[in-house]
N, C-alpha and C positions, 0 to 999 in steps of 0.2 A: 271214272275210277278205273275201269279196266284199260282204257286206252295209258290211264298213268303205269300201271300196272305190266302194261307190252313194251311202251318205252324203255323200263329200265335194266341194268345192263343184266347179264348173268353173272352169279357170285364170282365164277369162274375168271369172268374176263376184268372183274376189278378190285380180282385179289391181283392177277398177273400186274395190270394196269399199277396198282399200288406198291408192288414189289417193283416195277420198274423204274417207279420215281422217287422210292424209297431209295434203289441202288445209284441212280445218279445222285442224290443230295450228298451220299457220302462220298461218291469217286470225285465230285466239285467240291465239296468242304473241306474233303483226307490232307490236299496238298496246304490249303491257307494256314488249317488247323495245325498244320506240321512242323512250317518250317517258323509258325507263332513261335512254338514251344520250342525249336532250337534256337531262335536268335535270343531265348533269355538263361540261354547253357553256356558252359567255358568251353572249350571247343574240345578237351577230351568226352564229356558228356554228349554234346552235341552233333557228334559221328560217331557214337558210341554202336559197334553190331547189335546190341542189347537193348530193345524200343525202352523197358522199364527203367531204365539209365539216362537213355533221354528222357524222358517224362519224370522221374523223381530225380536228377541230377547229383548221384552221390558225392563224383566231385566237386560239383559248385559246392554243394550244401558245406563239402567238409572246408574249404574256403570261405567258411563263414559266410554265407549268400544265400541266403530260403527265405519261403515262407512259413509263417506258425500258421495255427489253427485260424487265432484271430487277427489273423492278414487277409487269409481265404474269406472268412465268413464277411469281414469288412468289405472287405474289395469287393465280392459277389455283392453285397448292396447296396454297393454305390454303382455301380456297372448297372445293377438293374434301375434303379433310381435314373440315370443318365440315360438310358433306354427311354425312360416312361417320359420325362423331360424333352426328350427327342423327340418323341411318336404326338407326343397330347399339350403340353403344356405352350412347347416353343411353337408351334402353327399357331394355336389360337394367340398368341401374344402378337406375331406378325399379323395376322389379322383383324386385329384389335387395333394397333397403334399406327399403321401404316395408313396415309393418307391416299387417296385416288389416284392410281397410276404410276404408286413408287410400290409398288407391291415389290419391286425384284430390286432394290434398293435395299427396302426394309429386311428380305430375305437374306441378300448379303449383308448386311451388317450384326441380323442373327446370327446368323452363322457361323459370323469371324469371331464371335462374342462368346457364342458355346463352343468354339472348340478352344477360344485362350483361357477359359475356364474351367474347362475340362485338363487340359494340360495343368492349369496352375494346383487343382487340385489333387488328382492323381500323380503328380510327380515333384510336388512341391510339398505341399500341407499333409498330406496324408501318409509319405513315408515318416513326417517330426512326430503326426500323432501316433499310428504305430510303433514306433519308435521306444515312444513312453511308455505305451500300453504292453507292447514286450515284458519292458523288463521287468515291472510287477505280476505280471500273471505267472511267473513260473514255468510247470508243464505246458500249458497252452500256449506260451509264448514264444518255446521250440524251435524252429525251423524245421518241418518235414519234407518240405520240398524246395529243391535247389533251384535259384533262383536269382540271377543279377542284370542290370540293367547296363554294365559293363560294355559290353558291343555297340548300343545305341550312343554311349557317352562317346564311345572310339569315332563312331559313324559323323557326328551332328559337331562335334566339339572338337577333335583331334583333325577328321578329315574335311570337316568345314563342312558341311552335306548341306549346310543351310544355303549355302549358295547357290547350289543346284536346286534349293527348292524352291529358291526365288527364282530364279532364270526357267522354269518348270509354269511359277503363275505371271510371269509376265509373258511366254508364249501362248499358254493357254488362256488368261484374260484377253490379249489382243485378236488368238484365232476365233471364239465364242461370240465377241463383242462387234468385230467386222463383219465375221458369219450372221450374227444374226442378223445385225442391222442392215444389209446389203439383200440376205434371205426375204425378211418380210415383207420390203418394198417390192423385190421383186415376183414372191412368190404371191401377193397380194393382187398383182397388175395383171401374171396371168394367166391366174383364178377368174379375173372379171373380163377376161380376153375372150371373144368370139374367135378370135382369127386364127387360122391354119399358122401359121407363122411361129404362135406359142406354143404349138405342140411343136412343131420342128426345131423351136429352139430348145428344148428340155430334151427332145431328144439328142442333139448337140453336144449340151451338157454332162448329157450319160454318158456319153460317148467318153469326153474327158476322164469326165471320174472311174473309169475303167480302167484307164492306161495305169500302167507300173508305176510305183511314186520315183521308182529311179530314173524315168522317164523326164520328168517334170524336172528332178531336182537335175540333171544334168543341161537341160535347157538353160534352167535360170543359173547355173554356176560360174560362166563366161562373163556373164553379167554383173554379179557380184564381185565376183574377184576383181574386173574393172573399173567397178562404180566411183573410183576415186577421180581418175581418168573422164568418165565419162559423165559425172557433174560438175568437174572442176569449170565451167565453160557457165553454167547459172550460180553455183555457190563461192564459183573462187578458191583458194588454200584450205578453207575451212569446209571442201564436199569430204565426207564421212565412207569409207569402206565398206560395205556393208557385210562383206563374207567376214564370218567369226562371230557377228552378232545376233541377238535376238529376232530382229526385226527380217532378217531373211528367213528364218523358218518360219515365221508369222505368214509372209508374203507366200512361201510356199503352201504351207499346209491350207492357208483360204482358198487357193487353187483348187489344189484336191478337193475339199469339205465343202466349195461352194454349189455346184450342182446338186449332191444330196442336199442339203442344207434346202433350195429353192423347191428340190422335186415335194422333200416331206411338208414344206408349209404351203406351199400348193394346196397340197389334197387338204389340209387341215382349213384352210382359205375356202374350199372349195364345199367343205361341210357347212358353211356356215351361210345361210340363207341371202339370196339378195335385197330381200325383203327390209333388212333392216338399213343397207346402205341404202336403199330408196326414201324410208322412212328418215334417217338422218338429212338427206338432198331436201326434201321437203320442210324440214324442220329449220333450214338456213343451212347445214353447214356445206361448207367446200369439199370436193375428192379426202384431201389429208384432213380436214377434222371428222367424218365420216370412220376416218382409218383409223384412228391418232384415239377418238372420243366412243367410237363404239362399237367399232371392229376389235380394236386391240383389246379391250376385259375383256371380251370374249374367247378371246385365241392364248390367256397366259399360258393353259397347261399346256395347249402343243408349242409353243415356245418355249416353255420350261424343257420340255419333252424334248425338240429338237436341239436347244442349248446344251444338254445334256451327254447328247450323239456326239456333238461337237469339243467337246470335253475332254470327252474319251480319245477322240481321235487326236487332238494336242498332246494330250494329257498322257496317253501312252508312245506316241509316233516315236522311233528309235533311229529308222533311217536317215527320215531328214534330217532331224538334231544331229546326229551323230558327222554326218558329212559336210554342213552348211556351218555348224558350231565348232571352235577349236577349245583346249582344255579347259580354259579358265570359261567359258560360259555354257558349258556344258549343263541340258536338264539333265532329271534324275534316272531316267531309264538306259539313256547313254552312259549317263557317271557309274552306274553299278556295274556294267561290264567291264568298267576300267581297272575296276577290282582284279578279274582274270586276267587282265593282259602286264602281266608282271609276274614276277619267279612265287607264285601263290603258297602260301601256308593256309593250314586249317583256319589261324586266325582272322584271316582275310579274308575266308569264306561265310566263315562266319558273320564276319560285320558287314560282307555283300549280302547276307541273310534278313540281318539288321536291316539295311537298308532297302531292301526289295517289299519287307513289312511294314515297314515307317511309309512307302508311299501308296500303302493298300487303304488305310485309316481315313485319307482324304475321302477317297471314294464308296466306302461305307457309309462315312456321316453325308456324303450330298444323298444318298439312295435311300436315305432313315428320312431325312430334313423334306426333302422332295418326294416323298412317296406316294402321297395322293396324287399331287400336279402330273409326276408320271403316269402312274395309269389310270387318269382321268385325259391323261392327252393320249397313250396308245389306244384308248377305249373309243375316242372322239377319230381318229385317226384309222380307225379300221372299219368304222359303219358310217355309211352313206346317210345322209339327209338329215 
């Protein structure tokens, strides 16, 4: 009891402590939270020097575009409902109906399923029922706060943004799905490696994934811009360009992301007993049904975990796209700059607001949907044995 007692901390040091994690939550939340509530203003609201202008939108609202009482109080529960469905209901359904080894199968196709319903609902069926419920309620049916969806229709509809947000998951499915698959074979073999030779090669590795990414992408650019030239010789009239397309940021960014990708399942490989590939060799199987049958359900959540790293680094990467991609297949981190590079109005800013928020959503619902997997694989990934 007393030794419980010595260990813990002084009031002192975990008031400070909590005052300090308190003031980061808000100096990380202030900006998302901020520019939320501008991209659903007109844009005199929406740069308004008056925060309370931004946040209750006079202009919007006097344009006819709020919300009432009972828009707020709907919205808030269905947001929290959509929450709860996230966190509890959608894992155990994945794990319920998904059969041995489509775990991450099962995951995407949750996934795709709650967010086209999530969409269908809040943007479809729920402005018709509000709608109705407005105009009966009277006073509560008001609009108190200004409020339009105007930017995003500009953004998704007027500037086509959807096409950047497909050319956005076909670089990042292809970077994820190489990464890992290239990762786990290799970071698996050497895990089980005695030999001097696999430490020198990761260390290698590091080495690349240090260099500048402008480094890489200038290497393979010569390349690209030639590639017509230089497979016309195996495919004939019909070898493919490849600078302007998807497929050379793919090829770049696994460059970069392949290293990390091998260093972190490594260690994650390397937590996991050899005890049991022994057990499998004994039991009949070969090296890959050993890997395939009872290495890998072991290792989802740091594969989850490093698929995720992997993600992000597609998923945001601006350089590469930006230089290896020309207009029309531009992702969406490069497209939203292109917003600036033109004689810019407020209203332009604004729907680059729009859209800098539309691609923050992706990355919320995977960190809601994956929340155990992650920090059951950083947790697995940081202790030994």
């Amino acid at each position: 009891m007393a030794n419980a007692k010595a260990l813990q901390q002084p009031l002192g040091l975990r008031l400070t402590s909590a005052g300090f994690l308190i003031l980061w939550c808000l100096l990380a939340a202030f900006p998302i939270f901020w520019i939320t509530v501008m991209s659903f203003k007109s844009p005199v609201d929406a740069f308004s020097p008056n925060p309370l202008a931004v946040i209750f939108g006079p202009r919007t609202r006097a344009e006819g575009n709020g919300l009432s009482i009972i828009d707020i109080v709907l919205g808030l529960g269905l947001l929290w409902l959509s929450f709860r469905l996230a966190f509890g209901w959608l894992p155990r359904m994945v794990d319920r109906f998904s059969r041995p080894g489509t775990i991450i199968l099962g995951w995407i196709i949750a996934v795709m399923g709650y967010a086209l319903t999530f969409v269908l609902v809040f943007f479809v069926l729920l402005p018709v029922l509000l709608a109705g419920l407005n105009a009966i309620a009277g006073p509560l049916g008001q609009p108190i706060i200004g409020l339009t969806t105007e930017n995003y229709r500009a953004v998704w509809v007027e500037n086509q943004f959807y096409r950047n947000f497909i050319n956005s998951m076909i670089v990042t499915g292809g970077v994820v799905t190489i990464s890992l698959t290239v990762g786990t074979l290799a970071g698996y073999g050497l895990s089980r490696s005695g030999s001097n030779l696999a430490f020198w090669l990761l260390i290698v590795a590091l080495v690349f994934r240090a260099l500048p990414h402008s480094v890489l992408v200038a290497g393979y650019l010569p390349v690209f811009i030639n590639s017509a030239e230089i497979l016309r010789p195996i495919l004939g009239d019909a070898a493919p360009t490849l600078y302007g397309q998807p497929y050379a940021v793919i090829a770049v960014l696994v460059a970069i992301n392949q290293p990390f990708t091998i260093w972190m399942l490594r260690s994650f490989f390397q937590n996991i007993p050899t005890e049991l590939d022994e057990a499998a060799r004994v039991d009949g199987c070969s090296h890959f049904q050993a890997f395939r049958r009872v290495i890998m359900p072991v290792m989802w959540p740091g594969v989850i975990t490093t698929g995720l790293f992997s993600f992000l680094l597609a998923y945001n990467d601006f350089l590469v796209a930006s230089l290896l991609l020309d207009a029309q297949n531009q992702t969406m981190v490069p497209a939203i700059a292109s917003y600036f590079n033109r004689e810019t109005t407020t209203t332009d800013q604004v729907e680059a607001i729009a859209a800098a928020v539309s691609i923050t959503a992706p990355l919320f619902l995977l960190v809601m949907v994956f929340q155990r997997q992650i920090v059951s694989g950083l947790t697995a990934g940081a202790v030994k044995g």
